[in-house]
C-alpha positions as CSV (number, residue, x, y, z in Angstrom):
1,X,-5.0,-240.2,182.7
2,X,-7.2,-237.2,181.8
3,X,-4.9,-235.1,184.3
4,X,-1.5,-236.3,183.4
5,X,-2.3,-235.5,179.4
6,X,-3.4,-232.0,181.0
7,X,-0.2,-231.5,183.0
8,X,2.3,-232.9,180.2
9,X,0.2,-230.1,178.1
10,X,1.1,-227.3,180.8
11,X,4.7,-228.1,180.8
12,X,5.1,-228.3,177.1
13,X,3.4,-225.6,176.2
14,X,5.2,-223.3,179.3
15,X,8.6,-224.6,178.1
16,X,8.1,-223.0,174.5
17,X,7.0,-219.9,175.9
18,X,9.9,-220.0,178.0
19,X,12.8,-221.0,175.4
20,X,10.9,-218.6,172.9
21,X,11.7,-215.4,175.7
22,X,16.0,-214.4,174.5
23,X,14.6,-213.9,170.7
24,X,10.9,-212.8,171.5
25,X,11.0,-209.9,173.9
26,X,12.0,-206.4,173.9
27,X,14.2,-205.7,176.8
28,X,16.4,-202.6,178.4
29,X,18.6,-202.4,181.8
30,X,20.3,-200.7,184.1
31,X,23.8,-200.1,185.1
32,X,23.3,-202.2,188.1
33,X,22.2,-205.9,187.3
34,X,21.4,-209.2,189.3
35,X,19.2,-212.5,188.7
36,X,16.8,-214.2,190.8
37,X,17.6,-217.0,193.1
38,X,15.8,-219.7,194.4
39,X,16.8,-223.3,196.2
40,X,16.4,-226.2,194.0
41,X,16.9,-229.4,195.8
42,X,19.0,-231.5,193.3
43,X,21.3,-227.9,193.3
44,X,22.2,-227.8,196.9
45,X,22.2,-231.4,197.9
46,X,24.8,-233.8,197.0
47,X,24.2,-237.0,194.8
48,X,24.8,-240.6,195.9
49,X,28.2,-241.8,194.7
50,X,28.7,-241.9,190.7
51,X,25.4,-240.0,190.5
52,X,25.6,-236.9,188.1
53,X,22.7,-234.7,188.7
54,X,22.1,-232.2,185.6
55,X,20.4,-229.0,186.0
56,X,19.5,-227.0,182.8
57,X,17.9,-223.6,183.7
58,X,16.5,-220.5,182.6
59,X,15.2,-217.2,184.6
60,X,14.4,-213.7,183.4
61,X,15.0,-210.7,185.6
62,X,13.3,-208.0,185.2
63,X,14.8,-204.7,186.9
64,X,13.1,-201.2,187.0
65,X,12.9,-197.7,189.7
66,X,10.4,-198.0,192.3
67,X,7.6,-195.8,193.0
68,X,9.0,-192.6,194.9
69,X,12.1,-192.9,193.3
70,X,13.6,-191.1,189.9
71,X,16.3,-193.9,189.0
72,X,19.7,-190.5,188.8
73,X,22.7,-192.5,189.9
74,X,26.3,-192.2,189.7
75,X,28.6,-192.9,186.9
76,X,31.5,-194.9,187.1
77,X,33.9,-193.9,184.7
78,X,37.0,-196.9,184.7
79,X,39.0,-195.5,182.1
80,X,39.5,-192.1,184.0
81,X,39.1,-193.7,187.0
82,X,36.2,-190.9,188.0
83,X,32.9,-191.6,190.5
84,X,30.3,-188.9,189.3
85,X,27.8,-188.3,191.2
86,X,23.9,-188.0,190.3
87,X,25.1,-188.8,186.6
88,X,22.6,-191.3,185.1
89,X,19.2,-191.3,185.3
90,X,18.3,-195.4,184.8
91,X,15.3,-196.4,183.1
92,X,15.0,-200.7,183.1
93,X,17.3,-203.6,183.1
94,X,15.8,-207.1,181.9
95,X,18.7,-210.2,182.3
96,X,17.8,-213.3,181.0
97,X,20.0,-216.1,182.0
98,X,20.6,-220.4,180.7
99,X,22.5,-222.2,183.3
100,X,24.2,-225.9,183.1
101,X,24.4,-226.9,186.9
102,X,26.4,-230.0,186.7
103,X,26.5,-231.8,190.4
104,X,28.7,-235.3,190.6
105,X,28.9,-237.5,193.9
106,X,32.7,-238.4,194.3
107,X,31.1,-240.2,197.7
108,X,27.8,-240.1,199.3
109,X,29.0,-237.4,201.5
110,X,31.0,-235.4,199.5
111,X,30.1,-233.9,195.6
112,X,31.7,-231.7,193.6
113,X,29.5,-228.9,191.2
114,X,30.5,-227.3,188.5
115,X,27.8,-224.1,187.3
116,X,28.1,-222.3,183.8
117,X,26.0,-219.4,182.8
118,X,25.3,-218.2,179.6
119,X,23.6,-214.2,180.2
120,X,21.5,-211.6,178.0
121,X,21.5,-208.5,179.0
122,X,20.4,-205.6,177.5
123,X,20.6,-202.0,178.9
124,X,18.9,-198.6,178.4
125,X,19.6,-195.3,180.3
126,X,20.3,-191.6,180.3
127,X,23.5,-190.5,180.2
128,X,25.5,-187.6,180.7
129,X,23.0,-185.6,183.0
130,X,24.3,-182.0,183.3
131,X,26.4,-182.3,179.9
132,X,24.5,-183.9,177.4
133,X,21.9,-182.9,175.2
134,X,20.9,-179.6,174.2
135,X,20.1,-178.8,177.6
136,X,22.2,-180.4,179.7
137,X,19.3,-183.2,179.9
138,X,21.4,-186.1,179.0
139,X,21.4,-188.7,175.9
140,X,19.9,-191.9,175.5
141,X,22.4,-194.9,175.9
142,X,21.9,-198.3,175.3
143,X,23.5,-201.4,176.2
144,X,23.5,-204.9,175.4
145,X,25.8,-207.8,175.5
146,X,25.5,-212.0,176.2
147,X,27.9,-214.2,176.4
148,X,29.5,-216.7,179.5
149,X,29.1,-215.1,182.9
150,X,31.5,-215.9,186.2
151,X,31.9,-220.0,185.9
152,X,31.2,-221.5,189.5
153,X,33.2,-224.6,190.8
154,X,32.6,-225.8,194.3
155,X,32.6,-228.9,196.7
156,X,30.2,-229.8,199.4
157,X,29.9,-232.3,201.8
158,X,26.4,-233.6,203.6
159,X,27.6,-233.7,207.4
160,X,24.6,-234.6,208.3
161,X,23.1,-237.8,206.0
162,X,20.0,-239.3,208.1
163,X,16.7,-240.6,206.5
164,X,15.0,-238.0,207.5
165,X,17.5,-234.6,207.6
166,X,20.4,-233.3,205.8
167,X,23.1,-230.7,206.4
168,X,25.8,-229.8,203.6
169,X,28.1,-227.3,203.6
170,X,29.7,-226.1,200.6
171,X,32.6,-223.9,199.6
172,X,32.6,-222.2,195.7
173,X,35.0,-220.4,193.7
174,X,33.7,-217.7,191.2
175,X,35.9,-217.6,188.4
176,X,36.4,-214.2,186.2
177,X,35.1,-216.2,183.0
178,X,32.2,-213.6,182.3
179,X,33.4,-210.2,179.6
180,X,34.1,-207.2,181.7
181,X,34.9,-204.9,178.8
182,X,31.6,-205.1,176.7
183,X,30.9,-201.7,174.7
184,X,27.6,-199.6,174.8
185,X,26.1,-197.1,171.8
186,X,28.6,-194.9,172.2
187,X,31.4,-197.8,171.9
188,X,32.4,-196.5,175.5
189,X,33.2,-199.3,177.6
190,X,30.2,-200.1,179.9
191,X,30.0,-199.9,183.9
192,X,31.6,-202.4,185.9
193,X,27.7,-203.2,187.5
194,X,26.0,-203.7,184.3
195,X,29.1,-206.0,182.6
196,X,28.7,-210.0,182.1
197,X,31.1,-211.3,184.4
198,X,32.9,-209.5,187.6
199,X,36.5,-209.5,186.8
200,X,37.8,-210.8,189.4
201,X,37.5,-214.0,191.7
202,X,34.7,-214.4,194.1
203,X,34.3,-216.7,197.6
204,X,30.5,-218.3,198.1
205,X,30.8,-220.2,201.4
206,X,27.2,-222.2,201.6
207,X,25.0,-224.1,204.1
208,X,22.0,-226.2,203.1
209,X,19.4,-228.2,205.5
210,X,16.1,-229.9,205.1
211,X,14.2,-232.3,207.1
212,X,11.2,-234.1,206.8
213,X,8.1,-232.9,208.5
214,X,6.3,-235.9,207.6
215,X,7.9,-238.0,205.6
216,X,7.0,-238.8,202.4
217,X,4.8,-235.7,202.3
218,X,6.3,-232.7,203.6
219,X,9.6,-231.4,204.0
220,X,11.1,-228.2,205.1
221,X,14.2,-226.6,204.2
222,X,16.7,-223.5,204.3
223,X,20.2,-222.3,202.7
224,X,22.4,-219.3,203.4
225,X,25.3,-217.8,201.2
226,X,27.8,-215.3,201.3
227,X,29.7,-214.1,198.1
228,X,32.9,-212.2,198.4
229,X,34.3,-210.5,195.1
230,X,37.9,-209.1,195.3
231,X,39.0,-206.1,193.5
232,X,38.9,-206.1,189.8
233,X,41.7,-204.3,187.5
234,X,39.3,-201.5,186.8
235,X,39.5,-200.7,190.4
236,X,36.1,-201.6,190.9
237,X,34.7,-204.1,193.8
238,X,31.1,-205.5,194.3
239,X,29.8,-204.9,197.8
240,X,29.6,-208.4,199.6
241,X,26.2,-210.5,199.1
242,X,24.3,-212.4,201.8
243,X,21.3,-214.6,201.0
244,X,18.8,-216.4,203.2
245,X,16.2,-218.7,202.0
246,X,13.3,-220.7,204.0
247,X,10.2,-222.7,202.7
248,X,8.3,-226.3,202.5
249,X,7.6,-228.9,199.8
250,X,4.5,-230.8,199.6
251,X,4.1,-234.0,197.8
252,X,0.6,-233.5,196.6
253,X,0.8,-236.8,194.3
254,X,3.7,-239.1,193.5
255,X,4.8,-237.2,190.3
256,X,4.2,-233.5,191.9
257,X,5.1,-231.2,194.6
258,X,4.7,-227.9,195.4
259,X,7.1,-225.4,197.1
260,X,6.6,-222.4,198.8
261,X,9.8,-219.9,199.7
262,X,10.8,-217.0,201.3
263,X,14.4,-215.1,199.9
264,X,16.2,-212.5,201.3
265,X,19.0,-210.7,200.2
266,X,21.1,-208.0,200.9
267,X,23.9,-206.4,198.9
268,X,26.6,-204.4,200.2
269,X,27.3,-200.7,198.6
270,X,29.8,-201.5,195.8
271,X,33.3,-199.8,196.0
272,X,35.2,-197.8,193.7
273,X,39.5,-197.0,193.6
274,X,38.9,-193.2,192.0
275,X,39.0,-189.5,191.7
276,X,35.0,-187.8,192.9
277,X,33.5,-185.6,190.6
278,X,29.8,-184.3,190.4
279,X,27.6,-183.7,187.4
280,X,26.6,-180.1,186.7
281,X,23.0,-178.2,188.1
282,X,21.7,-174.8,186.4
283,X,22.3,-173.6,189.9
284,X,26.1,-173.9,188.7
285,X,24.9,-170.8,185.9
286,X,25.4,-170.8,182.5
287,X,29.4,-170.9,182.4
288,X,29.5,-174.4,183.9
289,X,25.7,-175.3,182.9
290,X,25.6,-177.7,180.5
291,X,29.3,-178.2,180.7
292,X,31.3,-181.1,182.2
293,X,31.4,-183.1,185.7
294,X,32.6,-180.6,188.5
295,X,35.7,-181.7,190.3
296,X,35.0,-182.1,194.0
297,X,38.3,-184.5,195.1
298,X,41.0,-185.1,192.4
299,X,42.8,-188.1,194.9
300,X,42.6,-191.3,193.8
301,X,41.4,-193.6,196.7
302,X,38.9,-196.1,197.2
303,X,34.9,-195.0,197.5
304,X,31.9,-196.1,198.3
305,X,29.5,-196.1,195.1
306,X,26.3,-194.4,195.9
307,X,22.6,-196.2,194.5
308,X,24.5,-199.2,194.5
309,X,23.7,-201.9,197.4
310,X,20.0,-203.3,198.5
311,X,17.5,-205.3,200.5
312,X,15.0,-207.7,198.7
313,X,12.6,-209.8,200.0
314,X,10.5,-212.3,198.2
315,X,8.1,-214.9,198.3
316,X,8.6,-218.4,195.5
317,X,5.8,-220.3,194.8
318,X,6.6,-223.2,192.8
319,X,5.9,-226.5,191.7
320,X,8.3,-230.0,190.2
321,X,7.3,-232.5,188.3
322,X,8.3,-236.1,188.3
323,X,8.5,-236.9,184.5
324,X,9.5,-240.4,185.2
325,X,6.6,-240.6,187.8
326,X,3.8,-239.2,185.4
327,X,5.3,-240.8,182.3
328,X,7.4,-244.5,182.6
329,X,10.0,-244.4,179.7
330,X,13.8,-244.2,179.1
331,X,13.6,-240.6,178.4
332,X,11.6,-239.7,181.5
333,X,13.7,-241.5,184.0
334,X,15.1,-239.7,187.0
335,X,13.8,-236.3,185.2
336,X,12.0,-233.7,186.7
337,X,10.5,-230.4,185.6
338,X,10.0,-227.1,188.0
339,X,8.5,-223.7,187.7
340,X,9.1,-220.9,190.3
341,X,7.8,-216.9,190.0
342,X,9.5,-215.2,192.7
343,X,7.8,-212.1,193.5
344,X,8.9,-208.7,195.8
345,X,6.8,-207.5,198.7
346,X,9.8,-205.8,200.1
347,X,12.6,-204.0,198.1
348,X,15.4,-201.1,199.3
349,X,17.3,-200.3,196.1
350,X,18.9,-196.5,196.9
351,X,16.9,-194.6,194.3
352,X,18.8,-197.5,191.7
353,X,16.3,-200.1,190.0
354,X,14.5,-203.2,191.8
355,X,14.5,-206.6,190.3
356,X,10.8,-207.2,189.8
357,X,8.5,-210.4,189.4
358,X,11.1,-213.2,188.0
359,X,10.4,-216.4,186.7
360,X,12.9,-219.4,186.6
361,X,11.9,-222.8,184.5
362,X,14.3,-225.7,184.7
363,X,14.8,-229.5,184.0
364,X,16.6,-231.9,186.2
365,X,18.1,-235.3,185.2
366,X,20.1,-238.0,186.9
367,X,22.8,-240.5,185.6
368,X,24.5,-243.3,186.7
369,X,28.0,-242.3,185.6
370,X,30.0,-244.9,187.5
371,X,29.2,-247.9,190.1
372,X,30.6,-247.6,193.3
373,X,32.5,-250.0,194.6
């Protein structure tokens, strides 16, 4: 009894801290932005018929330049439809983000699931290297916007529904719900990267398994993803994203297990329809230094953005909690709490920022919506 009052404690007390985070902390970003990722079971799998499984999540991103590296990017400037090279020099991004993941089972096979983000994001750089400032040093430039993000809708279906194992495969449609046209300091529209939503519709094929190692007690599992984005009507498209994840759950008592993952993903370099410019150098002499971007290719054609794709690996420890298991009422049942920190020990970012340590809290809950027949 002791324990339980101590681990209904822990989860209290971590859920204020982590409601308290949008208002509480002081955040900046980058023109470049992502969010952690993690597999959560109840997300991937699909209910038993009339079953609605409710996800309510939130994770916060932190994103900053790695050791070696000084953060100068490029710009990309949609209203003149300009790439400008070694333009920016980036200083953090931090991206907090609610989800809703609704998941309903039309059949025991097959489930439909509907995700809605809410984001805040919040953005700090220097802008205007080679042109700004007294010097030709830049000017600071903030950022910051929240709102709905892309919408997710998608269907899966478990091919592979044993006692022990599962297989679903899963098909989602990105939907360009999120703002694309949010202003910074300077009321100039922001970067396509840094914006709330995408623009434009996006393809996430998916693949879950898990079996159980010994049932009851341990279970292993793995998912992989791809995300296509087409072309947005700024002329800007995000570089294709692949994900791999891997990792075990123990049942260390009926009310909690513990999780272990490893994540992996790499992003594609972004690609932009647009004329090529290049920020000026004092090499360039006092006549074009400070002075505006340097015109290297005045064509309008599509171009890969430089800084923008990377590699990121991470290990996700984690743990759930059985609510209805550690606590028997009406308001427990089928409800689960989890806690994951999902931390880098390998990271490629091309001189752009990193995401750092993230941390993603959640509750899940289950209803019988309908009785199958």
């Amino acid at each position: 009894m002791v324990a339980k009052r101590f681990v209904l404690g822990f989860i209290l007390s971590l859920a204020l801290v982590v409601l308290s985070w949008p208002s509480a902390q002081q955040a900046q970003a980058s023109c470049g932005a992502v969010t952690c990722f993690v597999v959560i079971g109840s997300q991937q799998q699909v209910p038993q018929a009339g079953i609605l499984t409710v996800n309510a999540m939130y994770n916060y991103t932190p994103m900053r330049t790695l050791d070696g590296t000084n953060g100068v990017i490029s710009a990309v400037d949609q209203a003149d439809r300009m790439l400008i090279l070694d333009h920016h020099q980036e200083t953090r991004t931090i991206t907090q983000q609610s989800t809703l993941d609704l998941n309903y089972g039309l059949t025991d096979r097959i489930g439909l699931q509907l995700t809605l983000p809410y984001v805040w994001r919040t953005h700090r750089h220097i802008d205007g290297l080679g042109e700004g400032g007294a010097n030709g040093e830049g000017d600071a430039s903030n950022f910051s916007a929240n709102g709905i993000g892309d919408i997710r809708a998608g269907l899966k279906y478990n091919v592979l529904p044993t006692l022990r194992s599962m297989v679903v495969l899963g098909f989602g449609l990105y939907l360009p719900s999120g703002n694309t046209h949010a202003h910074d300091s300077a009321e100039a529209v922001m970067e396509s990267p840094v914006q709330l939503g995408r623009g434009q519709v996006g393809l996430n094929p998916t693949i879950y398994q898990t079996y159980e190692l010994i049932p009851h007690r341990l279970n292993q599992f793995a998912s992989a993803s791809y995300r296509h984005t087409f072309r947005n009507n700024d002329g800007y498209r995000f570089g294709d994203e692949y994900m791999l994840n891997a990792g075990l759950n123990l049942v260390a008592t009926p009310w909690l297990v513990l999780t272990g993952q490893i994540n992996y993903r790499y992003l594609v370099h972004d690609n932009f329809s647009s004329s090529l410019f290049r920020s000026a150098v004092p090499a360039d002499g006092g006549g074009l230094f400070p002075g505006d971007p340097i015109e290297i290719d005045p064509t309008i054609k599509n171009r890969t953005v430089p800084n923008t794709g990377s590699t990121y690996y991470a290990f996700t420890p984690g743990f759930q909690v059985g609510l209805g298991q550690l606590i028997e009422s009406s308001w427990t049942n089928m409800t689960s709490a989890y806690f994951f920190a999902q931390i880098p020990f390998e990271r490629d970012s091309n001189n752009g920022l990193a995401q750092g340590t993230s941390y993603i809290f959640g509750l899940t809950r289950s209803f019988q919506v309908t009785n199958p027949s």
